[in-house]
FIBADO-17611 format. One record per residue (C-alpha): y, x, z; residue number from 1. Coordinates in steps of 0.5 Angstrom, whole numbers, plus 2048, in hexadecimal, padded with zeros to 3 digits. Example, Ala and Ser with C-alpha at 12.3 -4.5 7.8 and 13.67 -1.06 7.14 Angstrom:
<r><py>7F7</py><px>819</px><pz>810</pz><loba>1</loba></r>
<r><py>7FE</py><px>81B</px><pz>80E</pz><loba>2</loba></r>
This chain:
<r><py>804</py><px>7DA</px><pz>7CE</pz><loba>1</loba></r>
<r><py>804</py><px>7DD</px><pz>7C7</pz><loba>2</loba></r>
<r><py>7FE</py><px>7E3</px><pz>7C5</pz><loba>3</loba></r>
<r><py>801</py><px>7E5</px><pz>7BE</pz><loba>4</loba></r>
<r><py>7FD</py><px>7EB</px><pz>7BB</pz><loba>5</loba></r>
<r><py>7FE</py><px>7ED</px><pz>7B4</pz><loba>6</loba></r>
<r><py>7FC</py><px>7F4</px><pz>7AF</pz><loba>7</loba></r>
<r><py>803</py><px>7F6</px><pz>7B1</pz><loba>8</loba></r>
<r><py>805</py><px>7F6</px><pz>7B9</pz><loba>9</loba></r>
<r><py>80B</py><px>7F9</px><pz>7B7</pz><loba>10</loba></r>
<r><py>80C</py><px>7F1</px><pz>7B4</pz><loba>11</loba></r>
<r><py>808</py><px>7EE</px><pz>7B8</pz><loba>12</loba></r>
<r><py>80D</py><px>7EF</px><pz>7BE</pz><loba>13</loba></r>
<r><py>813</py><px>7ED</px><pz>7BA</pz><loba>14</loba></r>
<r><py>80F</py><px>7E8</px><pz>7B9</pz><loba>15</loba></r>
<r><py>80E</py><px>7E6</px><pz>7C0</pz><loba>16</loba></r>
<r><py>814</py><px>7E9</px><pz>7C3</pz><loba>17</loba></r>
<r><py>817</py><px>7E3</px><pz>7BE</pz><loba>18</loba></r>
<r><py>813</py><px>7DE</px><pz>7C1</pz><loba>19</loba></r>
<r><py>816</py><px>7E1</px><pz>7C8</pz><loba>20</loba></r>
<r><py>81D</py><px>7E0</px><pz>7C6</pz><loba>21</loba></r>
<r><py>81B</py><px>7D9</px><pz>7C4</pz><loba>22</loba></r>
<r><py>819</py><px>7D7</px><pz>7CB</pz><loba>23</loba></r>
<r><py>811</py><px>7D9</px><pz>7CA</pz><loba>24</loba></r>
<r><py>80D</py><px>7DE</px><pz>7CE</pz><loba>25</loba></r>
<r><py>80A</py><px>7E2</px><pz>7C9</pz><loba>26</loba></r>
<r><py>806</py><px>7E9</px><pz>7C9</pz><loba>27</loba></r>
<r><py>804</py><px>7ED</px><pz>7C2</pz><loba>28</loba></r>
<r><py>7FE</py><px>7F0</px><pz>7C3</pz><loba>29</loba></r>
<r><py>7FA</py><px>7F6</px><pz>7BF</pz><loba>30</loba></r>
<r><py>7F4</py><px>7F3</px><pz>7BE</pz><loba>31</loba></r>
<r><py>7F2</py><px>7EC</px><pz>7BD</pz><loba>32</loba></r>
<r><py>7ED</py><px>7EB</px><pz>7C1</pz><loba>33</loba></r>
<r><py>7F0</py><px>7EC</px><pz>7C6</pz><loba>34</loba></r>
<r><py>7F6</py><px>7E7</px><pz>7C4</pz><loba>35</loba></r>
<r><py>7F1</py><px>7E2</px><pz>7C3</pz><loba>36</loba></r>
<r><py>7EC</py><px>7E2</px><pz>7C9</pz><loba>37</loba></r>
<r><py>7EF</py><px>7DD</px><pz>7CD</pz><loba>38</loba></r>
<r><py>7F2</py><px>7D8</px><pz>7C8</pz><loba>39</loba></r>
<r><py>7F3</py><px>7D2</px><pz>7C7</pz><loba>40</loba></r>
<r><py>7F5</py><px>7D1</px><pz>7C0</pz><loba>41</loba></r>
<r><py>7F5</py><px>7D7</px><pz>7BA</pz><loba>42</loba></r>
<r><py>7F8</py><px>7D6</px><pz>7B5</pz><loba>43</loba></r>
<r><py>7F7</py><px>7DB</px><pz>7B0</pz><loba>44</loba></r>
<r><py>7FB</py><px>7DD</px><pz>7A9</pz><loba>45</loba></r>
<r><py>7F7</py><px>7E2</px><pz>7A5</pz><loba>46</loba></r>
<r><py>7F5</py><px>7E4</px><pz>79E</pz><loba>47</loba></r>
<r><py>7F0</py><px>7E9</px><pz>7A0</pz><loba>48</loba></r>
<r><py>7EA</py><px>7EA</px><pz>79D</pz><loba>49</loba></r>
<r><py>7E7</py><px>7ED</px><pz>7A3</pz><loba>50</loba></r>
<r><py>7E6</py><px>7E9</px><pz>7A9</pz><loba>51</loba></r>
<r><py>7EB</py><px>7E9</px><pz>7AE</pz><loba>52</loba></r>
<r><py>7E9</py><px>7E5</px><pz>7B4</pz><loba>53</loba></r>
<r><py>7E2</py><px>7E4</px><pz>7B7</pz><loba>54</loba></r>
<r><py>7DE</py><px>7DE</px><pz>7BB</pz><loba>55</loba></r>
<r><py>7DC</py><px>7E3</px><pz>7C1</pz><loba>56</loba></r>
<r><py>7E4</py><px>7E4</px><pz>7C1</pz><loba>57</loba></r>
<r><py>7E5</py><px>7DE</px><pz>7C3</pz><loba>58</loba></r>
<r><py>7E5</py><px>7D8</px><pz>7C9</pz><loba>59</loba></r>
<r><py>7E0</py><px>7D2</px><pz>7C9</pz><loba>60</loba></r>
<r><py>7E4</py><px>7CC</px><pz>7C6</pz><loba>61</loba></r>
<r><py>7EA</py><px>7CF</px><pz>7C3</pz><loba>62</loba></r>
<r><py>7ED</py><px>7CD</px><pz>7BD</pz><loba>63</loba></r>
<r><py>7EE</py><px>7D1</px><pz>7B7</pz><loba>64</loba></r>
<r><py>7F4</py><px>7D1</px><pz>7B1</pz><loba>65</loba></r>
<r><py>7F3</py><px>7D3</px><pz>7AB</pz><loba>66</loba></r>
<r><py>7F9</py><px>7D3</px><pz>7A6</pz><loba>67</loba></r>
<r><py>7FA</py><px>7D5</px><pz>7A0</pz><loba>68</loba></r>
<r><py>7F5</py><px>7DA</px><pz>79C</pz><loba>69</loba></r>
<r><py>7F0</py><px>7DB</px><pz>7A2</pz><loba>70</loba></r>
<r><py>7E9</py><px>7D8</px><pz>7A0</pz><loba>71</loba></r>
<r><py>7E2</py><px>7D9</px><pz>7A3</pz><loba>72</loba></r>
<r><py>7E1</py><px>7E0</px><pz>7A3</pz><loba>73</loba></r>
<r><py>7E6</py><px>7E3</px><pz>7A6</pz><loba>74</loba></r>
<r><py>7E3</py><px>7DF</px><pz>7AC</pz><loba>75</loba></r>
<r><py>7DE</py><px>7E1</px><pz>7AD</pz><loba>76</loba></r>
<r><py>7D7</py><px>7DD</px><pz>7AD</pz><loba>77</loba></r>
<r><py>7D7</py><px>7DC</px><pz>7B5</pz><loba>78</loba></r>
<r><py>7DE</py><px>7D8</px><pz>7B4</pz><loba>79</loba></r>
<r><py>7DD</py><px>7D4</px><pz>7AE</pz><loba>80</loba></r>
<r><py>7DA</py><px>7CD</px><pz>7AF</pz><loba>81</loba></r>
């Protein structure tokens, strides 16, 4: 399953829509915390300059991506190791 979560929900379900009509199950959600709660894997595109994702959010052992501008503030002291 593909959790997808992003400032616009309108976007984040095209975006998972897309994902099904490639074959993938995927569900857009309207807060993040719940998109990534039982992950896996993260993997997170972002140049926000305040945090976006929290350590508490997520499960023990799970991999995060970070791509493109993101840096360490925007992961908050309980994330970044």
């Amino acid at each position: 399953m593909v959790h997808v979560w992003g400032r616009d929900l309108a976007k984040a379900r095209r975006f998972a829509e897309s994902l099904s009509t490639a074959g993938f199950e995927a569900h857009a959600h309207r807060d993040a915390s719940r998109a990534v709660r039982e992950a896996d894997i993260v993997c997170m595109t972002t140049s926000s300059e305040v945090p976006v994702l929290f350590g508490e959010w997520l499960p023990r052992g799970v991999h995060v991506n970070a791509v493109g501008a993101s840096v360490a503030h925007e992961l908050r002291n309980a994330l970044a190791v």
